[in-house]
Wavefront OBJ file of the C-alpha trace (Angstrom):
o trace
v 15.007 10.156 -21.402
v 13.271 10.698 -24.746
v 9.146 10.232 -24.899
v 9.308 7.158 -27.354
v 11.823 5.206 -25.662
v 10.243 1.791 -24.323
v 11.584 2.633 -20.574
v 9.710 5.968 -20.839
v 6.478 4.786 -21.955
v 6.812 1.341 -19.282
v 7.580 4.271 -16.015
v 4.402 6.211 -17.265
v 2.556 2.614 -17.599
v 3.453 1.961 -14.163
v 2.612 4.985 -12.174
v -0.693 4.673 -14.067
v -1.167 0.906 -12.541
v 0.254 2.122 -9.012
v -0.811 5.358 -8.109
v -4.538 4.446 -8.307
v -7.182 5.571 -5.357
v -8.339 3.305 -2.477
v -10.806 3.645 0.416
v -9.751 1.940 2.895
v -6.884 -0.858 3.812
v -6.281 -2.523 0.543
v -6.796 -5.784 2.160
v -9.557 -5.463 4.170
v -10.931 -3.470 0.816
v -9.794 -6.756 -1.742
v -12.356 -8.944 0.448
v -14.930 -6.420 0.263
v -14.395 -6.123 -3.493
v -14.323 -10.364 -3.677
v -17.592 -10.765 -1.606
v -18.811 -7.364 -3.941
v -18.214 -9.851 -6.961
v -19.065 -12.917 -5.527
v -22.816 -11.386 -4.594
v -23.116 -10.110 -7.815
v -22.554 -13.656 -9.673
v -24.926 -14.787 -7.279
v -27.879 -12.851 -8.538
v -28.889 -12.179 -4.947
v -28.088 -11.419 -1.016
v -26.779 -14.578 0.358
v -27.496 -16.027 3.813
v -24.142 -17.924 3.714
v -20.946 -16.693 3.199
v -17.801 -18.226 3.556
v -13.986 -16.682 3.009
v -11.045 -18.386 3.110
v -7.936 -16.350 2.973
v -4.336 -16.462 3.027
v -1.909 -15.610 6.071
v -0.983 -12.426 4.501
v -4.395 -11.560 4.215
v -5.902 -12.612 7.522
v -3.061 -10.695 8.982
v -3.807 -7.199 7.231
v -7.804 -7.398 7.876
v -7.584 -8.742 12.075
v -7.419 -5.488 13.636
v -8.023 -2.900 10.910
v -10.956 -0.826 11.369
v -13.119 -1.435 7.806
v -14.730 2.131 6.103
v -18.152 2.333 6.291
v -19.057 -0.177 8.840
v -19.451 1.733 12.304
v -16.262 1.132 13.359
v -16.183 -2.672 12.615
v -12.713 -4.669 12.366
v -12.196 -7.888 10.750
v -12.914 -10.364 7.451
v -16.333 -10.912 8.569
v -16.833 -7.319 8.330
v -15.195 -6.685 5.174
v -16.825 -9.327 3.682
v -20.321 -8.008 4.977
v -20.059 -4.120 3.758
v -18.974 -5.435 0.353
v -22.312 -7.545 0.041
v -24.560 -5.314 1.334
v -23.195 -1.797 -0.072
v -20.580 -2.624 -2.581
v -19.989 -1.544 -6.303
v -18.724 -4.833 -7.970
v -17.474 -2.336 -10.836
v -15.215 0.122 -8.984
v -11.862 -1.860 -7.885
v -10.171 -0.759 -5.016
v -13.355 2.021 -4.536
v -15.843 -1.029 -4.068
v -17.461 0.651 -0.709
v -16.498 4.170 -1.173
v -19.883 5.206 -2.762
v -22.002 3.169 -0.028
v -25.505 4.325 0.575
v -26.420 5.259 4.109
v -29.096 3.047 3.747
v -27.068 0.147 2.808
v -24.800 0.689 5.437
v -27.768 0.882 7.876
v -28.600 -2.654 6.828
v -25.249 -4.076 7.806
v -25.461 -4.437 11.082
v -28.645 -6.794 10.643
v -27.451 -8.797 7.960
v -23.788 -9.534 10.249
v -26.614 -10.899 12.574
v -28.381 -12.778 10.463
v -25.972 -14.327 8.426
v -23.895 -17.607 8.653
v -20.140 -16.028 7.698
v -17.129 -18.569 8.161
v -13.903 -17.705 7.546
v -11.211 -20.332 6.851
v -7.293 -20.101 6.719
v -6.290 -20.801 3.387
v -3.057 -23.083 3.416
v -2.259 -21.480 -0.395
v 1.110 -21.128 -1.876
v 0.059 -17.596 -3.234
v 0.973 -14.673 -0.167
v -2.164 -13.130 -1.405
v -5.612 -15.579 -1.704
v -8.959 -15.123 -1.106
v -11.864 -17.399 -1.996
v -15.221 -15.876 -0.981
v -18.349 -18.437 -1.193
v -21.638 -17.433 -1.456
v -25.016 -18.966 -0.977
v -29.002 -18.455 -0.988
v -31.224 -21.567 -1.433
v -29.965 -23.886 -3.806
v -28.284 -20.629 -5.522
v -24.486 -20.680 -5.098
v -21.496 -18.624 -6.213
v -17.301 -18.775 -5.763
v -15.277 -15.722 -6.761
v -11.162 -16.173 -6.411
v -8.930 -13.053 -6.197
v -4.728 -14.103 -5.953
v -2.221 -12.306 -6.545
v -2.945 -8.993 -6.643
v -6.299 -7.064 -5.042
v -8.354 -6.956 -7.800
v -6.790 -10.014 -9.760
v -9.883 -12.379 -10.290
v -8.687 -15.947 -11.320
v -12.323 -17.538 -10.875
v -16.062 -16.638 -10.712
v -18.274 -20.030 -11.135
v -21.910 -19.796 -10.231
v -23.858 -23.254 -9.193
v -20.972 -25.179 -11.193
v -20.834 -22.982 -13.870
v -17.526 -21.246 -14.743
v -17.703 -18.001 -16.073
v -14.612 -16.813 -15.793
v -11.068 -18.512 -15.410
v -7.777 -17.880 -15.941
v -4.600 -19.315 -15.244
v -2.536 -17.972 -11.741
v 0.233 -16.544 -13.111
v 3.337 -14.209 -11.177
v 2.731 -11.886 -14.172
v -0.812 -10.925 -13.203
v -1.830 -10.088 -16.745
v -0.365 -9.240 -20.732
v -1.678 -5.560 -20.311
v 0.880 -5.328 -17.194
v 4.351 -3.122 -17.778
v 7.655 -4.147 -17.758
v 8.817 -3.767 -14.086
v 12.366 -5.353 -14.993
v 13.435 -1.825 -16.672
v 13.039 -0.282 -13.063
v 16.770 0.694 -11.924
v 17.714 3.747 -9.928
v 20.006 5.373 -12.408
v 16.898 5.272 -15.162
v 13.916 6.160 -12.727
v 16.069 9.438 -11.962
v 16.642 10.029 -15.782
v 12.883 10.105 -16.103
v 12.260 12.158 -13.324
v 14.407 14.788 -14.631
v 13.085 14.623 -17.940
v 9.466 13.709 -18.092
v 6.746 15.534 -19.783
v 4.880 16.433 -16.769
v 1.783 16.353 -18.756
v 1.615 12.620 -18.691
v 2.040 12.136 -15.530
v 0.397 15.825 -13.764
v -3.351 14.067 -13.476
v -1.776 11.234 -11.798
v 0.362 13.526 -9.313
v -2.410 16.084 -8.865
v -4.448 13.260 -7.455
v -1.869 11.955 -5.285
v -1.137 15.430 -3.871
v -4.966 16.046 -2.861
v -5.788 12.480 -1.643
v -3.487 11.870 0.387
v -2.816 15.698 1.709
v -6.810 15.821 3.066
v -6.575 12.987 5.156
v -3.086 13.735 6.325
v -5.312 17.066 7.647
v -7.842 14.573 8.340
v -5.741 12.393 10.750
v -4.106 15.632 12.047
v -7.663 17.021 13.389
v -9.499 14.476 15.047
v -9.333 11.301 17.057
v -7.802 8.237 15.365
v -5.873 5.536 16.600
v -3.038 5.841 18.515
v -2.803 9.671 17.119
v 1.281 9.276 16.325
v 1.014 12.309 13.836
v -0.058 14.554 16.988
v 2.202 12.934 19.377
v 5.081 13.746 17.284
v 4.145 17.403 16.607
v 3.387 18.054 20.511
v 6.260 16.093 21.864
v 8.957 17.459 19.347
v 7.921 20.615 17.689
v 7.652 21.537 14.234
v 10.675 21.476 12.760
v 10.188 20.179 8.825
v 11.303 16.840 9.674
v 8.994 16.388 12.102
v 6.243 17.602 10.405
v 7.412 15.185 7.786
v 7.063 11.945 9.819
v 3.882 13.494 11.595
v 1.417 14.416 8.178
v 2.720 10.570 6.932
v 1.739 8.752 10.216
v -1.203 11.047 10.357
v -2.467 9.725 7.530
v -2.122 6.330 8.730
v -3.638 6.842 11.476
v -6.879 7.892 9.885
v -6.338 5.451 7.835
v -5.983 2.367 9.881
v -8.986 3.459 11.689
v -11.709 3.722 9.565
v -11.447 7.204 8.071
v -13.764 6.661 4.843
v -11.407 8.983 2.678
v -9.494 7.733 -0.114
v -5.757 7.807 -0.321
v -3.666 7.166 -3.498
v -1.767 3.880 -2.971
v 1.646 2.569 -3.854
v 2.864 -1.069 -4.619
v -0.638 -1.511 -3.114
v -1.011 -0.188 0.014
v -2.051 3.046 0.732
v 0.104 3.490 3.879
v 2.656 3.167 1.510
v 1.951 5.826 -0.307
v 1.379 8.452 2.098
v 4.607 7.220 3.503
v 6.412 8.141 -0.059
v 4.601 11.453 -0.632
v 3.483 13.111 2.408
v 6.796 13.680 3.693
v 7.823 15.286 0.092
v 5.181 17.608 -0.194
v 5.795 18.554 2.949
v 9.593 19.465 2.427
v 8.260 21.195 -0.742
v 6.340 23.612 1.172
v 9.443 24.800 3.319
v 11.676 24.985 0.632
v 9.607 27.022 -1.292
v 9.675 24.215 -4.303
v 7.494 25.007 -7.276
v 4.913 22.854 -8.429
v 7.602 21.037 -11.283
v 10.152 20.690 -8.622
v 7.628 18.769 -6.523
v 6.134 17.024 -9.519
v 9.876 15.881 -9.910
v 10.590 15.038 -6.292
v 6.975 12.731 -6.123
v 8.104 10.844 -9.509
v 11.314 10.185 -8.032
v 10.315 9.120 -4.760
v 6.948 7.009 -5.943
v 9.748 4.983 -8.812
v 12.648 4.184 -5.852
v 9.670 2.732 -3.571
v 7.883 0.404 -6.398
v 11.749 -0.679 -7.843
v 12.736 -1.754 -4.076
v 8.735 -3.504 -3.645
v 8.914 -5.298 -6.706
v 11.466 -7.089 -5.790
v 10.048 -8.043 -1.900
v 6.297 -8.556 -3.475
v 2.719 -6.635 -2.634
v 2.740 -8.593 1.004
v 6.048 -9.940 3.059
v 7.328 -10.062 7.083
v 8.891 -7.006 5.743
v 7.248 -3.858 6.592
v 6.787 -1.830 3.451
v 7.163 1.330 5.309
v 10.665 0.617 5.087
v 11.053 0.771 1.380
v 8.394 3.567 1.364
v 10.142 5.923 3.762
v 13.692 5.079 1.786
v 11.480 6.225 -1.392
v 10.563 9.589 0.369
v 14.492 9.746 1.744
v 15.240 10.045 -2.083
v 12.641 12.853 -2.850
v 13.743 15.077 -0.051
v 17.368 14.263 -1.015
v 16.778 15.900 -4.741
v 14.927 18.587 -3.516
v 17.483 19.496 -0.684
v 20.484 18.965 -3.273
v 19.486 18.070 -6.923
v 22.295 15.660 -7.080
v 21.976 11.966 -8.098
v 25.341 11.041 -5.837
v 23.061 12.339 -2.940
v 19.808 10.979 -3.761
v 21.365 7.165 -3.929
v 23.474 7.203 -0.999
v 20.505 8.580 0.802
v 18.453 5.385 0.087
v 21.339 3.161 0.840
v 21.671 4.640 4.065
v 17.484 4.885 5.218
v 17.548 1.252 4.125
v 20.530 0.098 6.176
v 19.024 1.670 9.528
v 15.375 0.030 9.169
v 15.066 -2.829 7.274
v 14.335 -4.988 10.815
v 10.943 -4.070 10.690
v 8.674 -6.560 10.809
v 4.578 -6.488 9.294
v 2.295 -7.638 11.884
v -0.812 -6.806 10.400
v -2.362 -3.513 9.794
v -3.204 -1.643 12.803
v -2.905 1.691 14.811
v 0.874 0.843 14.866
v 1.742 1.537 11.236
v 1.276 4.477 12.173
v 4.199 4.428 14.584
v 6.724 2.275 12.240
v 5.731 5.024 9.237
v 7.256 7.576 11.385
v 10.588 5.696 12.215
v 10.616 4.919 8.596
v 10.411 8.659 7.112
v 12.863 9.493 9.950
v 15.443 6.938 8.082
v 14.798 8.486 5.162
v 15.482 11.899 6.502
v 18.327 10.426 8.264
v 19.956 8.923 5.448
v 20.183 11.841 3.217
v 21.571 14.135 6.486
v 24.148 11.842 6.811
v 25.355 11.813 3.633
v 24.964 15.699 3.435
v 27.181 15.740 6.503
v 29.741 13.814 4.979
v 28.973 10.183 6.232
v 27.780 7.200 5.049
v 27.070 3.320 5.321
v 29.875 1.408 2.789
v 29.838 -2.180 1.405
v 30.283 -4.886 3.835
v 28.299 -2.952 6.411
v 25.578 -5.442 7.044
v 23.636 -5.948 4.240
v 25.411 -2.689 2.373
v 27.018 -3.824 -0.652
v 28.533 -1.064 -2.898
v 26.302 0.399 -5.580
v 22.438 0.809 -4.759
v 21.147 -1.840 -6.852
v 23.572 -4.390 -5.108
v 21.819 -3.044 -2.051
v 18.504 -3.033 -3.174
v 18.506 -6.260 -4.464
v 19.828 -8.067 -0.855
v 16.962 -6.262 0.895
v 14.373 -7.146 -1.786
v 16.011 -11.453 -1.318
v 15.810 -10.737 2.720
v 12.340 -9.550 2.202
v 10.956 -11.994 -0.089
v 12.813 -15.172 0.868
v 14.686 -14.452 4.140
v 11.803 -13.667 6.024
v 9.334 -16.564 4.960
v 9.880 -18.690 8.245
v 9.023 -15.466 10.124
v 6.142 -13.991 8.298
v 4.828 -17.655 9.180
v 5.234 -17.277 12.653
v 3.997 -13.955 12.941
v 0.704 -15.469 11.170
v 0.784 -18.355 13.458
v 0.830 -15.829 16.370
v -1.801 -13.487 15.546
v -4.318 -16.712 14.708
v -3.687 -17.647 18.019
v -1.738 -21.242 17.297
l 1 2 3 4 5 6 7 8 9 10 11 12 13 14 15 16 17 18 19 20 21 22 23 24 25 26 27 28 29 30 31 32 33 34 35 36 37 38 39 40 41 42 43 44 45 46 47 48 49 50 51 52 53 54 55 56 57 58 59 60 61 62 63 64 65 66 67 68 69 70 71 72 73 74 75 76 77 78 79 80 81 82 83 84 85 86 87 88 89 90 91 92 93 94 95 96 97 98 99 100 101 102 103 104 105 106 107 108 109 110 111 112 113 114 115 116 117 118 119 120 121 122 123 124 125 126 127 128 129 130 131 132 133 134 135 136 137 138 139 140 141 142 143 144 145 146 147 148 149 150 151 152 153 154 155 156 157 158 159 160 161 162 163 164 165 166 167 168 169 170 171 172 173 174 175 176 177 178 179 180 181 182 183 184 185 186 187 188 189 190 191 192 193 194 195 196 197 198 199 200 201 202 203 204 205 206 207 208 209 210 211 212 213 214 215 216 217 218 219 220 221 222 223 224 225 226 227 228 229 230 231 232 233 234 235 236 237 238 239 240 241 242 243 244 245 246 247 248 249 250 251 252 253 254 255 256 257 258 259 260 261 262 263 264 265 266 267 268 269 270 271 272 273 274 275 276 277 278 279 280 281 282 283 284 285 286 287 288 289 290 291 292 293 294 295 296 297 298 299 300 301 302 303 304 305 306 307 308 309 310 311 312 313 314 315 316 317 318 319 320 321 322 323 324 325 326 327 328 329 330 331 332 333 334 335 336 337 338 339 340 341 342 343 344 345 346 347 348 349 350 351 352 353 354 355 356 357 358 359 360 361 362 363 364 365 366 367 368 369 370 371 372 373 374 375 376 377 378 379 380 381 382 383 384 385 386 387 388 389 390 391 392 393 394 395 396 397 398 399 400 401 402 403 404 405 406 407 408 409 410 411 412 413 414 415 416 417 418 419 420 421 422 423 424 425
């Protein structure tokens, strides 16, 4: 693919927008960076807050431990540590520079402080309204869409900022429509690694140290150990185990950053862990891994983009088909393999449901990389899933595209009954 052709300059675009750093669960982390904003238009501390949020939302912040609040879980929480310690400025990173002596205050100021939390009946998957309050001093910040997308900020009826709620979140954004299999591996082949090395380098750290992170102490339901002490250390094992790992450091309030995909950072230590990984035992060099992570990160945003950022789907699925793909190249270098491969991983998981994030991802990570894995040994053993199998149609965008309607639309009734169960109606 040549450097000046549109599609090349939209695939750099993108892994710029995608492969940014977070602290953090991105949800829990989008209220903190809301309340962060909302304080900020405010002028001062408030003594009320108030967040309403979307299913989708509510669902990913319940039972997620939240960085840099003692061990804290929950909206009220979120909210809390992005008041008290957060930098309005830094995105996803809102609470990843707290001061200890902010984060000494939060405790007190949860106490003190009248925080409601409302279910938002919106029509956007991803809402949050924070209010905000001191004295006759108010403020309303709206984020929808996407984590950092801010719609609204009004401050004691003031607007200051508004903007119509768009699905195209804003004019700067790339063209995600030019995502198809056959093009993303074009580009990975081709690419000048030098627009894209910064990005990868990042990736490759982040989300390597807390893999190591997750692997050496206590978190969660410790799946990354589990697997290594109940089934050796084969590469594929090690695969699934540095991914869930991560997740499980992750998802319980290890205050390193990770490098996220189609916005979730469990997401993208699903897509890259288990590459870098397989790059170590096959001796890869550091452009054959470059390759493999370009790959893998472009098959797991074309398959999200079609689902959306939040969905009954679990986006491990799509993530773990991604990393299928990566390990597929780097085991064969063939394009036949590398598509079959995701056809297969997402034929064998795509019944995974989200229920929130929690010490479990951890778990479903694991089953998902093993897909992945799975699907490209099957096809290097000379088997595969064919059209008419299930949701298999023939040709991977056919495929991709009835997982992405199953995900998006198919599963609506049930992401609203898995919302209605965790609220407890």
């Amino acid at each position: 693919m040549k450097k000046n052709c549109p599609t090349y300059k939209n695939y750099v675009e993108i892994l710029k927008r995608e492969l940014v750093p977070a602290m953090g669960c991105t949800e829990p982390i989008a209220i903190a960076y809301c309340a962060a904003k909302a304080r900020a238009a405010l002028g001062q501390l408030p003594d009320k807050v108030t967040i309403a949020a979307s299913g989708n939302i509510i669902k990913n912040v319940k039972s997620v431990i939240v960085p840099n609040t003692g061990g804290r879980k929950g909206i009220e929480a979120a909210a809390a540590i992005g008041i008290v310690a957060g930098d309005e400025t830094a995105g996803l990173e809102v609470i990843a520079h707290a001061q200890e002596a902010d984060k000494a205050r939060l405790g007190d100021y949860l106490a003190h402080t009248e925080i409601n939390v409302e279910f938002a009946q919106s029509e956007h998957v991803l809402d949050i309204i924070v209010k905000v309050s001191k004295g006759t001093d108010n403020a309303e910040v709206q984020v929808v869409n996407e984590h950092t997308n801010i719609v609204k900020i009004v401050r004691n009826g003031e607007i200051l900022l508004e903007k119509e709620i768009v699905p195209v979140v804003d004019n700067g954004k790339p063209d995600y429509e030019c995502l198809t299999i056959e093009d993303i591996y074009d580009f990975a082949m081709t690419c000048d690694l030098e627009d894209v090395r910064a990005i990868l380098d990042r990736q490759i750290a982040y989300n390597t140290a807390i893999a190591d992170e997750g692997l050496k102490n206590d978190y969660g339901a410790n799946i990354g150990k589990t697997l290594l002490k109940a089934y050796g250390n084969a590469v594929h094992i090690r695969a699934r185990a540095r991914a869930a790992a991560g997740s499980d450091a992750r998802m319980n309030g290890c205050e390193l950053p990770v490098v996220i995909n189609s916005g979730s950072g469990n997401q993208g230590m699903t897509v890259s862990l288990p590459v870098i990984e397989y790059a170590k035992e096959l001796g890869a060099d550091k452009e054959k891994l470059y390759r493999a992570l370009l790959l893998a990160n472009l098959v797991t945003l074309h398959e999200k983009e079609g689902i959306g950022r939040l969905s009954a789907y679990c986006g491990a699925v799509s993530a773990g088909a991604g990393a299928g793909a990566g390990i597929a190249w780097l085991c064969s270098g063939d394009y036949k393999t590398v598509i079959h491969t995701i056809v297969n991983a997402l034929a064998i998981t795509s019944g995974i449901v989200c229920d929130g994030a929690k010490a479990s991802c951890a778990a479903k990570i694991s089953a998902a990389v093993d897909a992945g894995i799975l699907g490209f040994e099957m096809y290097r053993n000379g088997q595969q899933f064919y059209g008419g199998d299930g949701l298999v149609e023939k040709g991977v965008e056919n495929t991709i595209r009835n997982i992405s309607r199953l995900g998006r639309i198919g599963m609506k009734e049930t992401d609203k009954e898995i919302i209605s169960m965790m609220i407890g109606k």
